[in-house]
N, C-alpha and C positions, 0 to 999 in steps of 0.2 A: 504493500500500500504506500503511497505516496504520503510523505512525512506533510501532517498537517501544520505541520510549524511553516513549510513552506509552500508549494501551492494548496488550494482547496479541491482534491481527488473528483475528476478525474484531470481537472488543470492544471497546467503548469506552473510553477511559481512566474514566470515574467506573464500568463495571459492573465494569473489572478491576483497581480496587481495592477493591473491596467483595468479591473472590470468590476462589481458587485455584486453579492449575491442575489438573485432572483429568483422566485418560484413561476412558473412555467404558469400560463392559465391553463385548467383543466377542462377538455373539450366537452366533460361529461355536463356543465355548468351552460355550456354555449344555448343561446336561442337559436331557434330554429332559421338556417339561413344566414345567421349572424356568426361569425367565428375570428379567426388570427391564420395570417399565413407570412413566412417568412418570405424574402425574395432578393437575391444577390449570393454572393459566396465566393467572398474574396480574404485576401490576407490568412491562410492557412499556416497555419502552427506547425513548423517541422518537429515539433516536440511533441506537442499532443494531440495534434491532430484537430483542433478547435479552427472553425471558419468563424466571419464575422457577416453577421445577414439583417436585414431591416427586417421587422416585424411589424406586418399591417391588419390592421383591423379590414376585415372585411363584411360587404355586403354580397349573397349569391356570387363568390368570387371574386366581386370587383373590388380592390383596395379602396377604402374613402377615408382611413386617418392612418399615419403614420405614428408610431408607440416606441420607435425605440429604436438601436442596434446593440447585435446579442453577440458574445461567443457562443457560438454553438457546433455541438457532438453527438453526435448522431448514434443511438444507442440499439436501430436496431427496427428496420420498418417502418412506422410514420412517430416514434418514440426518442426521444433524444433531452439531455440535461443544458441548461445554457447559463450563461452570465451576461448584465447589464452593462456595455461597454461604457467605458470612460474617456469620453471625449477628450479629456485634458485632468490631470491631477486634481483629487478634490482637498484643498486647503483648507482647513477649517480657520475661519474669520475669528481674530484675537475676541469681538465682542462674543462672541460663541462658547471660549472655552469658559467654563465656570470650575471654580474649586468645588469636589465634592462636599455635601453635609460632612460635619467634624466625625468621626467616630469615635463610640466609647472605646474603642480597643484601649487606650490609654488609661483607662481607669480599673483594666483589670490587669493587673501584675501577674496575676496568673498562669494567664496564656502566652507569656513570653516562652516559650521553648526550644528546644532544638525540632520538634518532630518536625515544622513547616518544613523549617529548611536543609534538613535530609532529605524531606521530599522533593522541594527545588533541586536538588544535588543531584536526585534519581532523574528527575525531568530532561535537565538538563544534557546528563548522561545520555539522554534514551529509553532509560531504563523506566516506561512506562507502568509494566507489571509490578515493579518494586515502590513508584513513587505513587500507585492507587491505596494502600492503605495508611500509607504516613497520612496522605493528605484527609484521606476520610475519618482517620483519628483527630487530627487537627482543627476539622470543621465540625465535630461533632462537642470539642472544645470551645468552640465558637459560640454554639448553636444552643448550649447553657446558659448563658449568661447575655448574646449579644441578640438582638434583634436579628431578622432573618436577614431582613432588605440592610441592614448597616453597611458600611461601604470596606470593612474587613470581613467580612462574613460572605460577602458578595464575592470578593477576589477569591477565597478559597473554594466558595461553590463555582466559579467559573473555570477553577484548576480542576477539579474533580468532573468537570465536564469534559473536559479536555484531554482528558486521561480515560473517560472512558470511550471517548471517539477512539482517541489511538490506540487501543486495545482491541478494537473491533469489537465491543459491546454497544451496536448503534440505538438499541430499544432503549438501554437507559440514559442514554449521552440525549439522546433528541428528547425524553423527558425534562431531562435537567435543563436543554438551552429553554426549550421553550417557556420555562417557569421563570429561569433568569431572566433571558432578553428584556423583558418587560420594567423589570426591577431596577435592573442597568440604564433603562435608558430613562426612568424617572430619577434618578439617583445621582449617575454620572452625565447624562447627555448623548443624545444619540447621536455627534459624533466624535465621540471618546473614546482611544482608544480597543478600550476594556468591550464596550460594546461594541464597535467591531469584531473583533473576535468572535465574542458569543455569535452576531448574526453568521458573518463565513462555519462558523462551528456547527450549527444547526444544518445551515444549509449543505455544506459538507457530509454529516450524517445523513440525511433525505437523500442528497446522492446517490450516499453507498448502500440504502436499502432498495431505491427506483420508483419510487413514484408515494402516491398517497395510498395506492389499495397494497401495494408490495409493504408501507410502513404499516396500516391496520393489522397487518397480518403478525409482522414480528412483535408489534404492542401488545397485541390480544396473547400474546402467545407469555410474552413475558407479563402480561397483567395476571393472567388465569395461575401460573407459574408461582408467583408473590404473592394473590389473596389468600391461597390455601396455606403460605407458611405464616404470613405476616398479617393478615386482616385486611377489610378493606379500610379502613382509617388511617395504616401505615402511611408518612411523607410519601414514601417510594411507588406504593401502590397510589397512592393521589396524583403524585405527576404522574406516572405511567397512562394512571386511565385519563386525565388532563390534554395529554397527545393523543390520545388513542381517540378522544373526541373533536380534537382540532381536525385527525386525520382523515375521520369518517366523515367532517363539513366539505374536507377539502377534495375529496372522492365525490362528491353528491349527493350524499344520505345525508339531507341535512337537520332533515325532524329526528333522526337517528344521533347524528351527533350533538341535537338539543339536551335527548334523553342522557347521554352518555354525563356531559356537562353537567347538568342536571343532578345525577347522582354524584359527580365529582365535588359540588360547591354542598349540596348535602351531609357529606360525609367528613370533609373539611372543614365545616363548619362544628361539626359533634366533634371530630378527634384535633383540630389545631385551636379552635375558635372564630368567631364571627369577624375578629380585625386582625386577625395573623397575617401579616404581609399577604404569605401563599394564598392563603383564603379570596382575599380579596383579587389575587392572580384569575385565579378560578370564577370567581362572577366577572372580571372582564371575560375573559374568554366565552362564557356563557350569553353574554351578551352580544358580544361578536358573531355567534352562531342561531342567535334569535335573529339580528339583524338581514344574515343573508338568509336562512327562512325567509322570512320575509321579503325578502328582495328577492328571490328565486326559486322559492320552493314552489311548491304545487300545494292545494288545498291544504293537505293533510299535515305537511309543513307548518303553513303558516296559522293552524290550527294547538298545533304544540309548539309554536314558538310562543303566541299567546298567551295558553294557561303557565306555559313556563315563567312568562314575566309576570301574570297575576300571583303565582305562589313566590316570585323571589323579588317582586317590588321593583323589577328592571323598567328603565322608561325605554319607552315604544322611540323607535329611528324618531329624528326629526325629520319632516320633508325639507 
């Protein structure tokens, strides 16, 4: 596998610094007639094989808006993974950068230890398999005493994401970005280092499973896996089912992935509480997958994205 520290698998490090991360739209979502079609294919990557192509919205085939240019790799039929080219360096504007909120790491003496940075040690090495349990011991030190979203707490849950992309554990690596990302980018800014990372991270994992019905698959497989040892109120079975419900909106079941959310912001709300950072992760998301109900679904959809916000007090999209 392609070392995540340098490009984002299956791109090379120079095509995925030149691009960002992107999810494809899902044709399963298209209206009838209405779709995306790419067109050109130029500048071809003697490394990875990445071409760069304009993506158009279409009407009954005829282009009528232009959306973009992508790297794109062709995976295989009419199926293929891409990135959003970079016209030119994106700088982030000095008013832009903000100091993170302070953190209390400073007020617990505590958690000064060696384990982080044996772990950093392992990281840095490589040695991914040996730097997964310093760091999960370390954030689990954290995770006593500091808030979840604190902006120490965050760097060690983005390391243990990172660690388990590189191991080829993609079910729980894409649990964890998708819980962070969010936190990151209320926390640090979205475009902060730290949350870059997390996005290419995710998106990197999505990669290497193939799509959204190929990640339902490894989710459900790893959710079913962890309720029977751990419960379902465990952290890990909360983000697992978390994505597992993002994944089923982003395939097309989207009253399915209401349900799923659903259970997730229920169950997180008895086992973490009603204002635990994650908690609150969890009714965004729920609400994000009322809204495209709503926007997309079909009767039966927008029927349980409904009673979903009547039981959890979600306000209805604004027009």
């Amino acid at each position: 596998m392609t070392d995540v520290r340098g490009g984002v698998y299956p791109f090379c490090r120079a095509c995925t610094t030149t691009s960002t991360a992107w999810r494809a739209p899902d044709s399963i979502t298209r209206l009838s007639g209405i779709g995306n079609r790419f067109y050109g294919h130029v500048d071809v990557c003697p490394d990875c094989g990445s071409s760069v192509r304009t993506l158009y919205s279409t009407f009954l085939l005829i282009p009528v808006a232009r959306r973009g240019r992508f790297r794109i790799i062709k995976t295989g039929g009419r199926s293929y993974v891409g990135r959003r080219l970079l016209d030119r360096p994106a700088a982030v504007p000095a008013s832009l950068s903000q100091e993170p909120p302070a953190s209390e790491f400073k007020d617990h003496p505590e958690l000064v230890d060696a384990t982080y940075e044996q772990a950093e040690a392992h990281w840095a090495a490589r040695d991914s398999a040996g730097a997964l349990p310093l760091y999960e011991t370390s954030l689990a030190a954290c995770e006593k005493v500091l808030k979840a979203d604190d902006p120490a707490t965050l760097q060690v849950r983005l390391r243990v994401a990172q660690v388990l992309l590189a191991t080829g554990d993609y079910a729980s690596a894409i649990g964890w970005f998708e819980l962070i990302t969010p936190q990151l980018i209320r926390v640090f800014g979205s475009g902060h280092d730290l949350t870059r990372i997390a996005v290419e991270g995710e998106t990197g994992a999505q990669l290497m499973v193939g799509g959204p019905r190929a990640e339902m698959k490894v989710l459900t497989e790893l959710l079913d896996q962890d309720e029977k040892t751990l419960g379902g109120q465990h952290p890990k079975v909360l983000r697992t089912r978390a994505a597992l419900g993002r994944a089923t909106m982003f395939a097309g079941q989207l009253g399915a992935g209401v349900q799923v959310l659903e259970l997730t912001l229920a169950d997180g709300i008895e086992g973490l509480g009603a204002d635990h950072p994650d908690t609150e992760i969890f009714r965004g998301m729920l609400l994000e997958a009322c809204d495209a109900a709503d926007n997309h679904g079909k009767k039966k959809d927008r029927e349980l994205s409904a009673a979903a916000r009547d039981r959890w007090t979600l306000a209805p999209k604004a027009d």
